[in-house]
C-alpha positions as CSV (number, residue, x, y, z in Angstrom):
1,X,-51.6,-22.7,103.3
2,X,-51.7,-24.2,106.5
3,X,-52.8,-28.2,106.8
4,X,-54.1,-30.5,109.3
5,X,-53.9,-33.8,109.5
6,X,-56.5,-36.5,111.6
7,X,-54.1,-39.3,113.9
8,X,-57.1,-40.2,116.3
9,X,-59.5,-39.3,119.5
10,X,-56.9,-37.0,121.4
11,X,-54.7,-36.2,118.3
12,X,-56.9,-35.3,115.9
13,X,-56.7,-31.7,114.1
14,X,-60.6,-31.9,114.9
15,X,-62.5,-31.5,117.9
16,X,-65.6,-30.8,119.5
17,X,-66.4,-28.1,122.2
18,X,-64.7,-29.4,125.8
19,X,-65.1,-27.5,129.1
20,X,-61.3,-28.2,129.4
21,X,-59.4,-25.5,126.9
22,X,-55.6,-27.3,126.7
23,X,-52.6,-24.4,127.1
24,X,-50.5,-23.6,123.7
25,X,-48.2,-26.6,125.6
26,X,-50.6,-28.8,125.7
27,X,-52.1,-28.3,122.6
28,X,-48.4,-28.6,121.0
29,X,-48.3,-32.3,122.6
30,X,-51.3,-33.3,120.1
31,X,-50.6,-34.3,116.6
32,X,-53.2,-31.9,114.6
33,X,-52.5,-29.2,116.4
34,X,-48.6,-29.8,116.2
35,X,-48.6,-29.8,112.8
36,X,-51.2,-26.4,112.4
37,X,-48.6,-25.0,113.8
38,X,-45.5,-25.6,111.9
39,X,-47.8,-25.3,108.4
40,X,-49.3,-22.0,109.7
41,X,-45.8,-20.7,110.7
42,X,-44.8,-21.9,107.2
43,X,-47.3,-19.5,105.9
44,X,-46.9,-16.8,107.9
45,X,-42.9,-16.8,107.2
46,X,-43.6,-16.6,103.8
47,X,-46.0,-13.8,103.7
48,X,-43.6,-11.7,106.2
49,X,-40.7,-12.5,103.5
50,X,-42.9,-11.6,100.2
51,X,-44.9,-9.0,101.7
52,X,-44.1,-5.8,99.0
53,X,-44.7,-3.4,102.0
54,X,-40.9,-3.5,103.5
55,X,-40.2,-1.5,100.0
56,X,-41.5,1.3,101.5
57,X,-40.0,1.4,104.6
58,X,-37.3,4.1,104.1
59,X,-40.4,6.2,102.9
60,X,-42.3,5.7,106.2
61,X,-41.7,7.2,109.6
62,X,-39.9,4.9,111.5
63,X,-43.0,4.5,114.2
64,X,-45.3,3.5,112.0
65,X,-42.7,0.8,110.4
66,X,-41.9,-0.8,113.3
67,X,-46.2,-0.9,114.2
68,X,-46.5,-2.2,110.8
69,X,-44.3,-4.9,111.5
70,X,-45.2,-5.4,114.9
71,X,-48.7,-5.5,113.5
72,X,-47.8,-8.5,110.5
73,X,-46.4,-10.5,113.6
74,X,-49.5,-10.1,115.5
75,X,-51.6,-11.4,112.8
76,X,-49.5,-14.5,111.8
77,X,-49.4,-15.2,115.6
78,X,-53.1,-15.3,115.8
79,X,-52.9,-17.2,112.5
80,X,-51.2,-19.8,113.9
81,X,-52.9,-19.8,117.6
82,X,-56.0,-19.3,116.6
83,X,-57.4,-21.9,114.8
84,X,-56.2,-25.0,117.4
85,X,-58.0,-23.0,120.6
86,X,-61.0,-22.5,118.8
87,X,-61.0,-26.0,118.1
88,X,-62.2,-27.0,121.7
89,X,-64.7,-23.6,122.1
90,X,-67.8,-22.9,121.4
91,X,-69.4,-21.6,118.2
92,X,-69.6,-18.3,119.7
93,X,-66.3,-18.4,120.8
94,X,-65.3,-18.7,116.8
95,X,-67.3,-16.4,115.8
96,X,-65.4,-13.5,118.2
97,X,-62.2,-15.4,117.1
98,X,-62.8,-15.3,113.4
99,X,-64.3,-11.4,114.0
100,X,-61.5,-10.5,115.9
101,X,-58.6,-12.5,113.5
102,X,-60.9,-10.2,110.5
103,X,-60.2,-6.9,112.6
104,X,-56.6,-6.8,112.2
105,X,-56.6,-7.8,108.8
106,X,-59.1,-5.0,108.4
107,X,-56.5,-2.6,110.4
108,X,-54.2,-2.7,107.7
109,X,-55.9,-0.3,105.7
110,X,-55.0,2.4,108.3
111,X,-51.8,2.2,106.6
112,X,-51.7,4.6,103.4
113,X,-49.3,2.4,101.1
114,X,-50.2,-1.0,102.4
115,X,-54.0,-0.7,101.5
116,X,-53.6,-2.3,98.1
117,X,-51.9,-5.7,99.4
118,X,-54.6,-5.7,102.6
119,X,-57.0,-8.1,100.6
120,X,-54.2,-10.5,100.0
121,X,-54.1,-11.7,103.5
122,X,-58.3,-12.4,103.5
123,X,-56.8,-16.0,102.1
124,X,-55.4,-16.0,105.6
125,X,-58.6,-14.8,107.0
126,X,-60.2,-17.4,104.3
127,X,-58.2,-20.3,105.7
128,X,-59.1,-19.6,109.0
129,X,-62.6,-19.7,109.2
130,X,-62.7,-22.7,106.7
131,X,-60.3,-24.4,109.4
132,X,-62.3,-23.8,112.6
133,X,-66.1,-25.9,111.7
134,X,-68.4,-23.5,112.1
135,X,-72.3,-24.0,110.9
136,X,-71.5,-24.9,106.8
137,X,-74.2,-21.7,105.9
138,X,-72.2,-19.4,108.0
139,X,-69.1,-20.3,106.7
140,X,-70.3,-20.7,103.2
141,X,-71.3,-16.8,103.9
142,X,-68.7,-15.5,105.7
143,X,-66.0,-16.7,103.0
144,X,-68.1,-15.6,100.1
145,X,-68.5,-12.7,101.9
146,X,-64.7,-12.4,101.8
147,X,-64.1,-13.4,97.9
148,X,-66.7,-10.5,96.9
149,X,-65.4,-7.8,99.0
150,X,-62.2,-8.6,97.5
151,X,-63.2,-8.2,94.2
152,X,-65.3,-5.2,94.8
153,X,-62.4,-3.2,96.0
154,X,-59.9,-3.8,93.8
155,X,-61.8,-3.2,91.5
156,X,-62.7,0.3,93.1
157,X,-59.1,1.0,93.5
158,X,-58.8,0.2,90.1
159,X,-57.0,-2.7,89.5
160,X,-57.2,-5.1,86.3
161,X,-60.4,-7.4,86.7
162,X,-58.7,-10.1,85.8
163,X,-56.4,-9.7,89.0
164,X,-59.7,-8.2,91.2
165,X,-60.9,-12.0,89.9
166,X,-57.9,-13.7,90.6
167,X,-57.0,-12.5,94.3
168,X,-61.2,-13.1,94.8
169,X,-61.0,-16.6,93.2
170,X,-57.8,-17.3,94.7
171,X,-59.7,-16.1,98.9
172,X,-62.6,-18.5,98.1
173,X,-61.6,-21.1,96.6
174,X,-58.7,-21.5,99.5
175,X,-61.3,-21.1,101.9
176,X,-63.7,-23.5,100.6
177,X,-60.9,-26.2,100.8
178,X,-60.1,-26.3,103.8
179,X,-63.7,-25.6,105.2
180,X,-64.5,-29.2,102.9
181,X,-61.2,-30.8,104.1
182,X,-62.2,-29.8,107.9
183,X,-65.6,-31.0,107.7
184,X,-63.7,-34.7,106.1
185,X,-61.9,-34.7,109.4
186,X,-64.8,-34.1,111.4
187,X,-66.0,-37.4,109.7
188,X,-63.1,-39.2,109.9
189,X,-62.8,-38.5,114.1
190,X,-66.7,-39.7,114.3
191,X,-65.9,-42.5,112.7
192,X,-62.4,-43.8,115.5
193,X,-64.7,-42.7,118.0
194,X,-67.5,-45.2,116.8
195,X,-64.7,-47.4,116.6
196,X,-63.2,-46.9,120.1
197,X,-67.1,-47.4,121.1
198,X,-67.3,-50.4,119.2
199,X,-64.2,-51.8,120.7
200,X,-65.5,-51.4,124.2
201,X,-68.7,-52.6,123.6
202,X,-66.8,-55.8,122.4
203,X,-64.5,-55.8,125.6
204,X,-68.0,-55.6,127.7
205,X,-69.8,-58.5,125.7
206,X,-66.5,-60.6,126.0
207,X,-66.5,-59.9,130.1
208,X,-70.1,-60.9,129.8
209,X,-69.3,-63.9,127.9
210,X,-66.7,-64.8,130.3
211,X,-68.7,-64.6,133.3
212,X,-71.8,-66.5,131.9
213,X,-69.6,-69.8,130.9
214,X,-67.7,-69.4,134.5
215,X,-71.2,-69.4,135.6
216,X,-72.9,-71.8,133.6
217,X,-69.9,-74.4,132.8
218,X,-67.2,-74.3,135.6
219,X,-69.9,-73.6,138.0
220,X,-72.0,-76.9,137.6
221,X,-68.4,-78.6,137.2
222,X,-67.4,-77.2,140.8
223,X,-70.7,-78.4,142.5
224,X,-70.5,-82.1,141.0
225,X,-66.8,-82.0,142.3
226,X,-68.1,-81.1,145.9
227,X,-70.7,-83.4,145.7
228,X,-68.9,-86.3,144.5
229,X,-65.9,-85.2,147.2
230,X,-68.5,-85.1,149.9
231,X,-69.8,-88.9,148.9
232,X,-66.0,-90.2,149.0
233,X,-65.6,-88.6,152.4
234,X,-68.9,-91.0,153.7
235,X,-67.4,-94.0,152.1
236,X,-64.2,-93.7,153.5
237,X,-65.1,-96.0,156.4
238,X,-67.7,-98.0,154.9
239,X,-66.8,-98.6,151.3
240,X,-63.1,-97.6,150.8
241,X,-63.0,-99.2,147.6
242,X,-65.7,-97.0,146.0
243,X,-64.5,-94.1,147.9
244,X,-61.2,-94.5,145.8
245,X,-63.3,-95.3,142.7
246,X,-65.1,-91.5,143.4
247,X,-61.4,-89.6,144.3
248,X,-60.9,-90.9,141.2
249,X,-63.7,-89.2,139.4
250,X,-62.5,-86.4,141.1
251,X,-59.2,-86.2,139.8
252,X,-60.8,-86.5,136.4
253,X,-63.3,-84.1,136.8
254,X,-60.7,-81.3,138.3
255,X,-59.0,-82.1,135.1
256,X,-61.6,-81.1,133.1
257,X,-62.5,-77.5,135.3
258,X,-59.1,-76.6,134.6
259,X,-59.5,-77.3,131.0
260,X,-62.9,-75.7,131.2
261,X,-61.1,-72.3,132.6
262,X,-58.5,-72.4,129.9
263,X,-60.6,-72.8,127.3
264,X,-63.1,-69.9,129.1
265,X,-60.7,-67.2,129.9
266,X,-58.5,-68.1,126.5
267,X,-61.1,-67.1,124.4
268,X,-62.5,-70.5,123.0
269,X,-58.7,-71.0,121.1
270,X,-58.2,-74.2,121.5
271,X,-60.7,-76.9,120.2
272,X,-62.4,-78.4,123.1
273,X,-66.0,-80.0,123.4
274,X,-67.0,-77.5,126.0
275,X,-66.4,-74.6,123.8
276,X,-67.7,-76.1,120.5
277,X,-71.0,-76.5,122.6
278,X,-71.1,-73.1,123.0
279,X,-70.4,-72.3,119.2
280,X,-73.0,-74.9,118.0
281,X,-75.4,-73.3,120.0
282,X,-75.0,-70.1,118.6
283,X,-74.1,-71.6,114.9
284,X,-77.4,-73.8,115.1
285,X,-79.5,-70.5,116.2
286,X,-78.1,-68.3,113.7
287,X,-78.9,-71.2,111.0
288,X,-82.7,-71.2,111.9
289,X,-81.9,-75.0,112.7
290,X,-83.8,-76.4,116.1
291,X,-81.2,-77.8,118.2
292,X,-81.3,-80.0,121.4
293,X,-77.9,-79.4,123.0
294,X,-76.5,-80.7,126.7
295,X,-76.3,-78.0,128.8
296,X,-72.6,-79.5,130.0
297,X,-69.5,-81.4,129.5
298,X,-68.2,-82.1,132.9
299,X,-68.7,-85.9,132.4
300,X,-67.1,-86.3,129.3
301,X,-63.0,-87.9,130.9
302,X,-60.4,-84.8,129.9
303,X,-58.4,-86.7,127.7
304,X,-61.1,-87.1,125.4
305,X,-62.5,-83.7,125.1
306,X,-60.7,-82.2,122.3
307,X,-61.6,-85.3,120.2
308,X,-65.2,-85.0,121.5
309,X,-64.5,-81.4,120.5
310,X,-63.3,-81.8,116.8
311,X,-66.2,-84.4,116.2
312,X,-68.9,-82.1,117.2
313,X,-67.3,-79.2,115.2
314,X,-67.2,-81.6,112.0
315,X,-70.7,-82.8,113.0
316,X,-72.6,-79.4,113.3
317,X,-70.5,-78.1,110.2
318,X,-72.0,-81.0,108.1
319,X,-76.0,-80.2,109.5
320,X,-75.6,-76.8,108.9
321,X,-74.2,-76.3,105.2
322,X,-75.2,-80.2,103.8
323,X,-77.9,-82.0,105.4
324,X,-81.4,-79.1,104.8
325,X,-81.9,-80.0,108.3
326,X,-84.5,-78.1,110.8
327,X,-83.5,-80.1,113.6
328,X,-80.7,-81.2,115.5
329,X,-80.1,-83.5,118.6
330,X,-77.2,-84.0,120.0
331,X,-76.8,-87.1,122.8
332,X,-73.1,-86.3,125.2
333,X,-72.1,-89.0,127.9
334,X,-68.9,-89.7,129.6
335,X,-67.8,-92.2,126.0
336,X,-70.3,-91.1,123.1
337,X,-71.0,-88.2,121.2
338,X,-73.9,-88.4,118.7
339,X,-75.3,-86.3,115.9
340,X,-78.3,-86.6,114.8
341,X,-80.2,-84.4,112.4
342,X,-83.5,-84.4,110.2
343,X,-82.4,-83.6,106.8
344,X,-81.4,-85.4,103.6
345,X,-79.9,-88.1,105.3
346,X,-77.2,-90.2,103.7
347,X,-76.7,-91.3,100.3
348,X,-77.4,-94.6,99.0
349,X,-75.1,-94.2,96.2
350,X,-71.8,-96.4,97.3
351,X,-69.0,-94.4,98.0
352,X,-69.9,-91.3,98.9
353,X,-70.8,-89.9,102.4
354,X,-72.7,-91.9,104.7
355,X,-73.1,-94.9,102.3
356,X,-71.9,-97.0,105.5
357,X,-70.7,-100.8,104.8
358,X,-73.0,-103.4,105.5
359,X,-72.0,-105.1,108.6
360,X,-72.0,-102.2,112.2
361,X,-72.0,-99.6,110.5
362,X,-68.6,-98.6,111.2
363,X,-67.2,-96.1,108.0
364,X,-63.2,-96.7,108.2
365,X,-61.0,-93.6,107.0
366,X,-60.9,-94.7,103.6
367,X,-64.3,-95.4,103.1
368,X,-64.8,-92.0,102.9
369,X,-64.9,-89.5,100.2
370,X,-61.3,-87.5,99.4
371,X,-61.3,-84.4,100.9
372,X,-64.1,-84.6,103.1
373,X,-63.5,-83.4,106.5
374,X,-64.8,-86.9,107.8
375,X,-61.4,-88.1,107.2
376,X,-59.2,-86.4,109.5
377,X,-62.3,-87.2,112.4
378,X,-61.3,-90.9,111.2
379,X,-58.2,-91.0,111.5
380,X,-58.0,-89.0,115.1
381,X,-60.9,-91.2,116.2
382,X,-58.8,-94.4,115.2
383,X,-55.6,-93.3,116.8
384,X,-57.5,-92.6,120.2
385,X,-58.7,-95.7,119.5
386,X,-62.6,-94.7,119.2
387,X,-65.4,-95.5,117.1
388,X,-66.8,-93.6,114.3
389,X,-70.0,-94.5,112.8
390,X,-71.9,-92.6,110.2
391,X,-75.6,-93.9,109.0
392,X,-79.0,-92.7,109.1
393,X,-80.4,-91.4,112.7
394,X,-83.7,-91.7,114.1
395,X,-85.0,-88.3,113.1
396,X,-84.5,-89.6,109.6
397,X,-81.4,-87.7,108.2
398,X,-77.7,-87.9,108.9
399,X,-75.9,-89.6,112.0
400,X,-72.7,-89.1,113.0
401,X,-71.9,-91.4,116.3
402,X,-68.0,-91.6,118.3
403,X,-67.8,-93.7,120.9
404,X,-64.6,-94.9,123.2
């Protein structure tokens, strides 16, 4: 029997009431309803070639041949049609279809030798209403309905009960089928739609996102810009030296907006200090961990914010799945970036991370613990030529401090 098959919202063998109903053309440019028709056509083809009532066609008159054929086109034509346009109706616009497809099934029987092989093509009838989603009681009903009247008269016309059984079983449990295999489909186009929901819902929070940080970050990074331009502008005449120190400042900081818009529009891809602010905000929060966090990074020189970035991403990683904190500070100038935290604190055992050398403080590369993720920090802190210093912080836990 016929099959359809579920490729998407728009394609879909499935769909719900519209008040646009597509032409046969376009119905033939959607996937489902393309491949009804081929299946369907499949079906009907064979049932024109096997049908046992072209045996009796020299016996007939030849009017009521060519309307019985005539007739067995009709009904595979509305086999094939009818299903896809009551795809987009109503329920009561089924219901007439399915009446009307049952009608000229029911016609058959006008025809004296063709009366025995007129349940057969209830499997069509079967398929049919299983295919078009109506109410699961009515269609539990109507193909029950179907199966039993079957059985009843062949067995009235007396055929063998185990072939009145056979055609009855053979009506519902087609029917059944593809009403179960329908209602999957039904499912399965919910479910891409909640996708395709889901999807814009993601493309609206990501605009959002987008325009809070342009907002929040570029914006205060534009209006220090101005105000430090419009301070270089009055010192021009009376203190050109510190008027160049300021454009100066302002080359910097322009560097740092642009970075600032890449690292906004791109989606927080690269590592950069601005946008692990924004993700240790969020990862703090979701970690029930207190944090005190600067609200910006425009100070911070732009050659120095991706290392700023990579040591706050290390930093935060560390209070969040090692140190038990409830509470975490972090200090950001134009040359230090400090972590400080309230938890566990470091180890006094030697060796092992944030048993700092006596001496400053300072933990070299290979002071610290293989594999830890301190390491790399090192070793991209000593070829900027920074500072790293790990010890215990004034909240009592875990410091992590990088200076230029």
């Amino acid at each position: 029997m016929a099959s359809m098959a579920s490729d998407g919202p728009g394609e879909s063998g499935w769909f719900p009431a519209t008040d646009h109903v597509p032409s046969i053309r376009e119905l033939a440019a959607g996937r489902g309803p393309r491949r009804w028709f081929i299946a369907a056509g499949i079906s009907g083809l064979i049932l024109l070639l096997s049908s046992g009532w072209g045996a009796a066609a020299g016996e007939r008159n030849p009017w009521v041949n060519a309307l019985l054929w005539v007739h067995m086109l009709v009904f595979v034509a509305v086999f094939m049609v009818g299903p896809p346009m009551g795809w987009y109706r109503s329920q009561r616009f089924k219901a007439f279809l399915a009446l009307g497809f049952f009608g000229i099934s029911v016609a058959f029987f006008a025809y004296p030798d063709a009366a025995v092989g007129t349940t057969w093509l209830w499997t069509f009838v079967s398929v049919f209403i299983g295919s078009q989603g109506h109410p699961r009681t009515l269609a539990l009903a109507a193909i029950i309905a179907l199966s039993g009247g079957s059985f009843a008269i062949n067995a009235a016309a007396g055929a063998e009960p185990a072939n009145a059984f056979s055609q009855a079983a053979t009506i519902g449990s087609l029917g059944l089928m593809m009403m179960a295999f329908s209602r999957q489909l039904a499912t399965i186009r919910e479910l891409r739609q909640t996708q395709h929901e889901l999807a814009a819902l993601a493309v609206r929070e990501e605009r959002s996102r987008v325009a809070r940080d342009m907002h929040d970050i570029l914006g205060h990074s534009l209006t220090v810009i101005a105000v430090k331009a419009e301070l270089a502008g009055r010192l021009l005449s009376i203190d050109p030296d510190r008027a160049a120190a300021e454009i100066a400042d302002l080359e910097d900081l322009a560097r740092g907006a642009l970075e600032d818009v890449r690292a906004t529009v791109g989606g927080y891809r690269g590592i950069n200090v601005l946008t692990e602010l924004a993700g240790a905000r969020t990862a703090l929060a979701a970690a029930g961990i207190e944090a005190e966090l600067p609200g910006a990074a425009d100070s911070v020189p732009a050659t120095a914010r991706e290392l700023f970035g990579w040591a706050l991403r290390e930093g935060i990683t560390n209070v969040i799945r090692h140190a038990g904190a409830t509470r975490c500070t972090v200090t950001l100038s134009a040359r230090l970036l400090q972590i400080d935290d309230d938890g566990a604190g470091p180890s006094a055992e030697p060796g092992t991370l944030g048993a700092a050398p006596a001496g400053d403080g300072r933990v070299p590369a290979d002071g610290l613990p293989a594999g830890s993720g301190l390491n790399g920090l090192a070793e991209r802190a000593a070829a900027a030529g920074a500072t790293l210093e790990l010890g215990r912080s004034a909240l009592g836990g875990f410091r992590l401090r990088l200076s230029l």
